[in-house]
Backbone atoms as SQL, in Angstrom:
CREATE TABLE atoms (id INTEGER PRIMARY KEY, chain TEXT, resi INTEGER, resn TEXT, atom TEXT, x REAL, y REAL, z REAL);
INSERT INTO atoms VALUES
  (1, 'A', 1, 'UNK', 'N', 26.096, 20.486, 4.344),
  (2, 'A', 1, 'UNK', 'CA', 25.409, 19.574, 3.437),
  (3, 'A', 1, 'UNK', 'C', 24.068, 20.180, 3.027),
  (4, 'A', 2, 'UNK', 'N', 23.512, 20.366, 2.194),
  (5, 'A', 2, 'UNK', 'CA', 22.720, 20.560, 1.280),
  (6, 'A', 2, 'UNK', 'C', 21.604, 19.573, 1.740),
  (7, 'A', 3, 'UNK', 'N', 20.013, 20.729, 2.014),
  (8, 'A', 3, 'UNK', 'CA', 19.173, 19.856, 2.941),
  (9, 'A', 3, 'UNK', 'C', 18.476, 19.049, 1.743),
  (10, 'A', 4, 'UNK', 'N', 18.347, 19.730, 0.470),
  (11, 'A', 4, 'UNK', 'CA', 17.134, 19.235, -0.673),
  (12, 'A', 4, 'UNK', 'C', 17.889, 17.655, -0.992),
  (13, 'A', 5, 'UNK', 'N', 18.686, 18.119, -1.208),
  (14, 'A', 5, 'UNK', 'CA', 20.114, 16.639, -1.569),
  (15, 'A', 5, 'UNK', 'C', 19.687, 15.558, -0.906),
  (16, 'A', 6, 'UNK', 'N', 19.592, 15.433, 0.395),
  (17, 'A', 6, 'UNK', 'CA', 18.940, 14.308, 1.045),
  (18, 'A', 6, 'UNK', 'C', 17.907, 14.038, 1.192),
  (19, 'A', 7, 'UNK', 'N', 16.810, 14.834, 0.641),
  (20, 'A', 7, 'UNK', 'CA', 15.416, 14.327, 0.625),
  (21, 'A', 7, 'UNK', 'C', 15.480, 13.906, -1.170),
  (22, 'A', 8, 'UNK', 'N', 16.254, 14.215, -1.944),
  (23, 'A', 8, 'UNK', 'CA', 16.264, 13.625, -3.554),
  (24, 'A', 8, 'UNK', 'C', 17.016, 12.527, -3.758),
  (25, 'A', 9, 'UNK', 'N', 17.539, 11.769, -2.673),
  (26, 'A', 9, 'UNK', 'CA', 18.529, 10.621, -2.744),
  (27, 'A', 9, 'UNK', 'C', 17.946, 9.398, -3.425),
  (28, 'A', 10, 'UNK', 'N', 18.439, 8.535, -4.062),
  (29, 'A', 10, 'UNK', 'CA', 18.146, 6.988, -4.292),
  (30, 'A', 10, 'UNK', 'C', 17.030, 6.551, -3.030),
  (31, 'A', 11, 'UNK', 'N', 17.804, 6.675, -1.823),
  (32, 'A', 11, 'UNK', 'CA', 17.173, 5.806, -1.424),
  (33, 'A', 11, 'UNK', 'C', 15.912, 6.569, -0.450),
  (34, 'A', 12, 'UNK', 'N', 16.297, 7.694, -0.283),
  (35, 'A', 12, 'UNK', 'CA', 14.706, 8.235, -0.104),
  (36, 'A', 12, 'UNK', 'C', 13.796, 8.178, -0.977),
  (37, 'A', 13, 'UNK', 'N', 13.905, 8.166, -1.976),
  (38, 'A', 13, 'UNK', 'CA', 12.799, 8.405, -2.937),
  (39, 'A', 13, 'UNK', 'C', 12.546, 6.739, -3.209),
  (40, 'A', 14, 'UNK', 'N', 13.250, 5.499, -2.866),
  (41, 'A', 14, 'UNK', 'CA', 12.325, 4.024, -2.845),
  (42, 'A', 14, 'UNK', 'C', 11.794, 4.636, -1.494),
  (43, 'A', 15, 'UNK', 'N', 11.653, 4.793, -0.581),
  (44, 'A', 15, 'UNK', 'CA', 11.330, 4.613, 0.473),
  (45, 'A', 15, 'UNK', 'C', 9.708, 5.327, 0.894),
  (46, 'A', 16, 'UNK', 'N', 9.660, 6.431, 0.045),
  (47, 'A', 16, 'UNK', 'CA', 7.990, 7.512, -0.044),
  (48, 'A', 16, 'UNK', 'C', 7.562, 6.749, -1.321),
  (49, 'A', 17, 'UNK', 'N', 8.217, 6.209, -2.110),
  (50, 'A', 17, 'UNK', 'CA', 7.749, 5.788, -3.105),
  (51, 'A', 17, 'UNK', 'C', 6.723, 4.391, -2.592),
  (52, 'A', 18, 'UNK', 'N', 7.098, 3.165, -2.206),
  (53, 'A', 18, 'UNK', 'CA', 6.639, 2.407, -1.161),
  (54, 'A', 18, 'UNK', 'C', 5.918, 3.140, -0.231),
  (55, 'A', 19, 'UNK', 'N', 5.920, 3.505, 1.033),
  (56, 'A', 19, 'UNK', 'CA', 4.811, 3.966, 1.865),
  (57, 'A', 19, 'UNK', 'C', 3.735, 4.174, 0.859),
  (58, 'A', 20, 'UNK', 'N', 3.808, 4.885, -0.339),
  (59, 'A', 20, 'UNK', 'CA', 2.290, 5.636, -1.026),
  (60, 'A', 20, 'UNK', 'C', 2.044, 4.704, -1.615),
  (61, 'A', 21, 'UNK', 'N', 2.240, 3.602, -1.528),
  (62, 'A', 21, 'UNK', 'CA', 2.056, 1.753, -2.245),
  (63, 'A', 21, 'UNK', 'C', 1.301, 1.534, -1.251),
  (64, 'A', 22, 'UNK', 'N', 2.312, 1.532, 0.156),
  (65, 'A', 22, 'UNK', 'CA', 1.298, 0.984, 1.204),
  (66, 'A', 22, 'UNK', 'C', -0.157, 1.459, 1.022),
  (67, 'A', 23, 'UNK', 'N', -0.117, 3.098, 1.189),
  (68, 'A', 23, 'UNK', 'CA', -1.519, 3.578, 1.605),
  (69, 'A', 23, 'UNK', 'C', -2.391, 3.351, 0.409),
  (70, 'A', 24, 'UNK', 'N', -2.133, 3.246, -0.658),
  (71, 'A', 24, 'UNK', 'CA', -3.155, 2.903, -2.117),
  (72, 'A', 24, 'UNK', 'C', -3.687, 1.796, -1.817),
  (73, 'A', 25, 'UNK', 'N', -2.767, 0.846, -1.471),
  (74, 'A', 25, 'UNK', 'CA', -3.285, -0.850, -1.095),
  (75, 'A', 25, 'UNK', 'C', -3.986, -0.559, -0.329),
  (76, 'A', 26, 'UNK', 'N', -3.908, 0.285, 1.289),
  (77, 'A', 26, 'UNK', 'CA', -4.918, 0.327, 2.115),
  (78, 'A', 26, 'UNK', 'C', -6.304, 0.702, 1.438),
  (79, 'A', 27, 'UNK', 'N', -6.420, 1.632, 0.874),
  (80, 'A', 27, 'UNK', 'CA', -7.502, 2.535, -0.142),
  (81, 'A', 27, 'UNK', 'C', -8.194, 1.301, -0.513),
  (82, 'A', 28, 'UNK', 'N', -7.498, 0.168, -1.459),
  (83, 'A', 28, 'UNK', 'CA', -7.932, -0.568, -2.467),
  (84, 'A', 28, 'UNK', 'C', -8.303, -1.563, -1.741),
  (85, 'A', 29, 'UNK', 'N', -7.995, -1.944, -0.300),
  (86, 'A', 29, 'UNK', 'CA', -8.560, -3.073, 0.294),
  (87, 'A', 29, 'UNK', 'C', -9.960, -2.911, 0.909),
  (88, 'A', 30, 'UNK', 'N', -9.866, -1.344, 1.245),
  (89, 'A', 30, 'UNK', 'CA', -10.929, -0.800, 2.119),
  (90, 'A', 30, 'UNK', 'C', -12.232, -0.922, 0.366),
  (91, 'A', 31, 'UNK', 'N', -11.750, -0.484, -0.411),
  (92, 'A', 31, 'UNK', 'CA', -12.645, -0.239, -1.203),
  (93, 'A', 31, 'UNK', 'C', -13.059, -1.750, -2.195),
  (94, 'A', 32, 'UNK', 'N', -12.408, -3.063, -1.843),
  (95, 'A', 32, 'UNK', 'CA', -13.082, -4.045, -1.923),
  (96, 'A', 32, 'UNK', 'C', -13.465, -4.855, -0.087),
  (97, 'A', 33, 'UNK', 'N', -13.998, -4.053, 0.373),
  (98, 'A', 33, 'UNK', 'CA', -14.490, -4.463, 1.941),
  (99, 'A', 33, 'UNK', 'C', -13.374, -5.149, 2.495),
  (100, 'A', 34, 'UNK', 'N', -12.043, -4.967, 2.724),
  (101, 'A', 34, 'UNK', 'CA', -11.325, -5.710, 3.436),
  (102, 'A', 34, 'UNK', 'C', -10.715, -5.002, 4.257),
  (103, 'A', 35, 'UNK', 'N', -9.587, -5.309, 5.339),
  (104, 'A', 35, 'UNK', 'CA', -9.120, -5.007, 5.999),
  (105, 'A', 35, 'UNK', 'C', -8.366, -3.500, 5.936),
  (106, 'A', 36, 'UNK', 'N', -8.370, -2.417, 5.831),
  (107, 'A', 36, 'UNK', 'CA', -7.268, -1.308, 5.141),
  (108, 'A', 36, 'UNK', 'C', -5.876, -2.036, 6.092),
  (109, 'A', 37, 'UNK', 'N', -6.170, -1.813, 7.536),
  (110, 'A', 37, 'UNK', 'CA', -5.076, -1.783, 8.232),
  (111, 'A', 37, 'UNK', 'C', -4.352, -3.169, 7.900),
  (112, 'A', 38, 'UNK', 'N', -4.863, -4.097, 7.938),
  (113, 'A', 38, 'UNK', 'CA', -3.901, -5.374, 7.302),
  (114, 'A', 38, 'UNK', 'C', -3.381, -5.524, 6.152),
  (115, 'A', 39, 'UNK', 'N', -4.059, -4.198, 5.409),
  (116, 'A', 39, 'UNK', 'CA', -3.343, -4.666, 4.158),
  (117, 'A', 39, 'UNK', 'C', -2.407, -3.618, 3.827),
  (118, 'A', 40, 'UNK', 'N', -2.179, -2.341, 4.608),
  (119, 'A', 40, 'UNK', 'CA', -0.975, -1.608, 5.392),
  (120, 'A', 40, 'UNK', 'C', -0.142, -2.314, 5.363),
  (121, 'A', 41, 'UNK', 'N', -0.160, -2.853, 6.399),
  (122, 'A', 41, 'UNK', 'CA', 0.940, -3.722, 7.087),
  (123, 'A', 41, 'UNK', 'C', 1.389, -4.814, 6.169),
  (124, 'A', 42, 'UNK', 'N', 0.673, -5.651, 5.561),
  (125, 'A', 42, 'UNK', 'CA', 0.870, -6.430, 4.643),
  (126, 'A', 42, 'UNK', 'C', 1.603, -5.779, 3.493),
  (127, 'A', 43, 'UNK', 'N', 1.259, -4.932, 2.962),
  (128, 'A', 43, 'UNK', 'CA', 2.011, -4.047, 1.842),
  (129, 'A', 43, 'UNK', 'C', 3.898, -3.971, 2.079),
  (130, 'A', 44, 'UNK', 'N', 3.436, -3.219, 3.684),
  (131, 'A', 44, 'UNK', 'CA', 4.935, -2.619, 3.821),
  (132, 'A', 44, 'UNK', 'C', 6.221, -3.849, 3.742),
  (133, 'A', 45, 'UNK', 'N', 5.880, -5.348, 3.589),
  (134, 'A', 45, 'UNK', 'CA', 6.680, -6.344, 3.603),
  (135, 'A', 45, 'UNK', 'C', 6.539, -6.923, 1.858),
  (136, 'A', 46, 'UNK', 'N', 5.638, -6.893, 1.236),
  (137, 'A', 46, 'UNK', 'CA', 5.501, -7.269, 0.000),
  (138, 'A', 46, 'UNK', 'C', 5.244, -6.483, -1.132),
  (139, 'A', 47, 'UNK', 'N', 4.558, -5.005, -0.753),
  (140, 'A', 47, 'UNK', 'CA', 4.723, -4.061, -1.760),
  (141, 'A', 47, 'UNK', 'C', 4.008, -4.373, -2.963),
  (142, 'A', 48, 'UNK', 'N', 4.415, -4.457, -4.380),
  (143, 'A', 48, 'UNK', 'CA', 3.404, -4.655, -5.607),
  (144, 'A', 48, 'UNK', 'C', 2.497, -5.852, -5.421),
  (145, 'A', 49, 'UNK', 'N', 3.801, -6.994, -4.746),
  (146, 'A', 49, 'UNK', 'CA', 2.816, -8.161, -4.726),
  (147, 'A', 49, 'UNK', 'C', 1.719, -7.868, -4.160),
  (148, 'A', 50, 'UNK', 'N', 1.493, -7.167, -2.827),
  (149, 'A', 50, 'UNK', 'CA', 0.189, -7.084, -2.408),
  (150, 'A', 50, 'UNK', 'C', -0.615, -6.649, -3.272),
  (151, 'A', 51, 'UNK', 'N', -0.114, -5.275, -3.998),
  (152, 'A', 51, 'UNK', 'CA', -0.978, -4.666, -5.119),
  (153, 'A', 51, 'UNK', 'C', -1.921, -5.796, -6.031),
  (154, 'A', 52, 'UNK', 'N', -0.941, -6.339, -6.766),
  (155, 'A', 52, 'UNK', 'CA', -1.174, -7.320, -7.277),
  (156, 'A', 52, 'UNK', 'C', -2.205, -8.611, -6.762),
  (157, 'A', 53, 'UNK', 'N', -1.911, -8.697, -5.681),
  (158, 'A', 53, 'UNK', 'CA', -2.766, -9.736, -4.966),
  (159, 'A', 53, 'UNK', 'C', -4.535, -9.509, -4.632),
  (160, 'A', 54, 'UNK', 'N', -4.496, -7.822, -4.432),
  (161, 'A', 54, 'UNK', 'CA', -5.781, -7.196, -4.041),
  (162, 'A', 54, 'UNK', 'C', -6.449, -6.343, -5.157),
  (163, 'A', 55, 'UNK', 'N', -5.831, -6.595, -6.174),
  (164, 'A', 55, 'UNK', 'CA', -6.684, -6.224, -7.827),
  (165, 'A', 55, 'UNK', 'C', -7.292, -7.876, -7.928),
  (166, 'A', 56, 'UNK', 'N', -6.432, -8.966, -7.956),
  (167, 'A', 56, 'UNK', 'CA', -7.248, -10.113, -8.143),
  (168, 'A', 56, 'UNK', 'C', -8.430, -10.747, -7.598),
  (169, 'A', 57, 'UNK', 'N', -7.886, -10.135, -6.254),
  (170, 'A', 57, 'UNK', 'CA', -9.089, -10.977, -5.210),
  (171, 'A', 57, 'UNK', 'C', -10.549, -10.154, -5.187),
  (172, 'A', 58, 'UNK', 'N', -11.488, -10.778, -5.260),
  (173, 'A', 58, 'UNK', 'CA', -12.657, -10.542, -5.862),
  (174, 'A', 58, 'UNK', 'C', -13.451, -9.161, -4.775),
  (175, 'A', 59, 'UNK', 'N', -14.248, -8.854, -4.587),
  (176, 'A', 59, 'UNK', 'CA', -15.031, -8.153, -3.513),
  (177, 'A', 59, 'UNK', 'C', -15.744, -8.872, -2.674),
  (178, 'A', 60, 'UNK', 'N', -15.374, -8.738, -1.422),
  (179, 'A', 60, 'UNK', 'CA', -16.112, -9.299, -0.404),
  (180, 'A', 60, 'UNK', 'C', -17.604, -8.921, -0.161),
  (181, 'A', 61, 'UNK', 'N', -19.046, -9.995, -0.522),
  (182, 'A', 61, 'UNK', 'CA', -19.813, -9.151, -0.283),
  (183, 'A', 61, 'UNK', 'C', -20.337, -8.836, 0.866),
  (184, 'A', 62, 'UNK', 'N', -20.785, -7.941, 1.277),
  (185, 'A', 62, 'UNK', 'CA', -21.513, -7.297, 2.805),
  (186, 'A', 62, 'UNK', 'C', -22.836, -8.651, 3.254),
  (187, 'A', 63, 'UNK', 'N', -22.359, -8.716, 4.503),
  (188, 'A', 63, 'UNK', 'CA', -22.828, -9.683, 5.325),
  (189, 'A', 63, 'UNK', 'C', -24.863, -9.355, 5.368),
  (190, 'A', 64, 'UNK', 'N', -25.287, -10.743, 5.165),
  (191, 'A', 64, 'UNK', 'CA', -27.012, -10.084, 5.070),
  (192, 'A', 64, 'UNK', 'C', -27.648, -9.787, 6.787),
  (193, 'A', 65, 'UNK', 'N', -27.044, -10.350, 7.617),
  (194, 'A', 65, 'UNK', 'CA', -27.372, -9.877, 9.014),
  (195, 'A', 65, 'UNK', 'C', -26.188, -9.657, 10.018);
């Protein structure tokens, strides 16, 4: 079997395609002050929606003490 073949499959390629969803969302949560790692984890079950969810939600601002 042909090794490239199975890394170009259908369903490998949803599968890296998602994870690099996850880690952007992490990026994009960290970079409106939120959680990265929850929103990891959160991603890997909802995917765009999260995307979607963490473009809307506003920036958390930094605590004064």
């Amino acid at each position: 079997m042909d090794h490239f073949a199975l890394f170009t499959s259908a369903p490998a390629g949803f599968f890296v395609g998602w994870g690099t969803l996850t880690l952007i969302n992490a990026g994009l949560a960290q970079g409106k002050n939120r959680s990265g790692l929850a929103w990891w984890a959160l991603s890997l079950f909802l995917g765009p929606v999260a995307t979607l969810i963490l473009v809307v939600l506003p920036k958390v601002r930094a605590k004064m003490f």
